[in-house]
C-alpha positions in Angstrom: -1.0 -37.5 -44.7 1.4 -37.7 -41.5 3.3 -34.8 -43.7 -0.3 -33.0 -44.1 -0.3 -32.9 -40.4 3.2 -31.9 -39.5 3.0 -29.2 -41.3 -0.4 -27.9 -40.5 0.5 -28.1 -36.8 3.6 -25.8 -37.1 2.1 -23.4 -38.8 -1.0 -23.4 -36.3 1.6 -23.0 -34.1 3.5 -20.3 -35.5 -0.2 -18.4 -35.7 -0.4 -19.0 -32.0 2.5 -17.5 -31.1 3.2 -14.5 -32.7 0.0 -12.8 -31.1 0.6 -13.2 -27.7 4.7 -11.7 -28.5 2.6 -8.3 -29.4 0.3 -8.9 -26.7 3.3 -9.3 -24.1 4.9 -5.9 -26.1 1.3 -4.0 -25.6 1.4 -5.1 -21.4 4.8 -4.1 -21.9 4.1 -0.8 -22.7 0.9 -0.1 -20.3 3.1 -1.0 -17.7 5.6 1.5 -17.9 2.2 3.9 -18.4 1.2 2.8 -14.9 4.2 2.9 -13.3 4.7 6.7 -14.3 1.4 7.2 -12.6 2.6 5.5 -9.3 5.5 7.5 -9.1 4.2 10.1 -7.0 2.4 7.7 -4.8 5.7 5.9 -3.8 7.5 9.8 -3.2 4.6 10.3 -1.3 5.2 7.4 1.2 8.6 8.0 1.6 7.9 11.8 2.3 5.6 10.1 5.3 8.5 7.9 6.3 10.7 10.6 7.3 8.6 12.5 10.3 6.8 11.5 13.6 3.2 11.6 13.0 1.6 12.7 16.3 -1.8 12.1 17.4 -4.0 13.3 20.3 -7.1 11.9 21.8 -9.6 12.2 24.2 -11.3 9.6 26.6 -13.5 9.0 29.8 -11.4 6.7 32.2 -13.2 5.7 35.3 -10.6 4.8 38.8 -12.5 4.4 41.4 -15.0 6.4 42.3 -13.6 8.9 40.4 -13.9 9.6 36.6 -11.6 11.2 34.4 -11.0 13.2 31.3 -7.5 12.1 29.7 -5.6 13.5 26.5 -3.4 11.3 25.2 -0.9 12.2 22.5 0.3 8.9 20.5 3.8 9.9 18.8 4.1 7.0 15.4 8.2 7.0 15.2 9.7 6.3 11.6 11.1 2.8 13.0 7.8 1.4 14.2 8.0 2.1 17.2 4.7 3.9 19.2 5.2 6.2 22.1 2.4 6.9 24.5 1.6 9.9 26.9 -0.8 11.7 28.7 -1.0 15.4 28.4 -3.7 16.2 30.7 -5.9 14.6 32.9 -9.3 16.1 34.3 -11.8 15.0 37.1 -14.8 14.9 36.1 -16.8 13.3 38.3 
């Protein structure tokens, strides 16, 4: 009997295991297919990396008595950093 068992239990075992080895060899391979598909993605970001991305904007600002339109250009630098400036400023009011 105890041999009965001992030997059903490695075979169950060696069932169990050989699936999931082509399993693991099928994610294996989807992998790689997804990672050729991110490719461009990730030479898209580093393309991005390498200028300033500049960005203007309008807004009502209120001093005072006085209101005013302001353009404000926002320069986004490679390193992080964020540089702010105004480009014209308008009364309105």
């Amino acid at each position: 009997m105890k041999k009965f068992l001992a030997l059903s239990l490695l075979l169950g075992s060696a069932v169990v295991f050989t699936p999931s080895e082509t399993r693991a060899a099928e994610t294996a391979s989807n992998t790689t297919a997804v990672n050729l598909n991110e490719s461009p993605q990730i030479q898209n970001r580093r393309w991005n990396r390498r200028g300033v991305r500049i960005v203007n904007r309008t807004r009502i600002v209120r001093r005072g008595y006085a209101t005013y339109r302001e353009t404000i250009q926002t320069r986004y630098q490679p390193n992080g950093r964020v540089t702010t400036r105004v480009i014209s400023r308008v009364r309105i009011r």
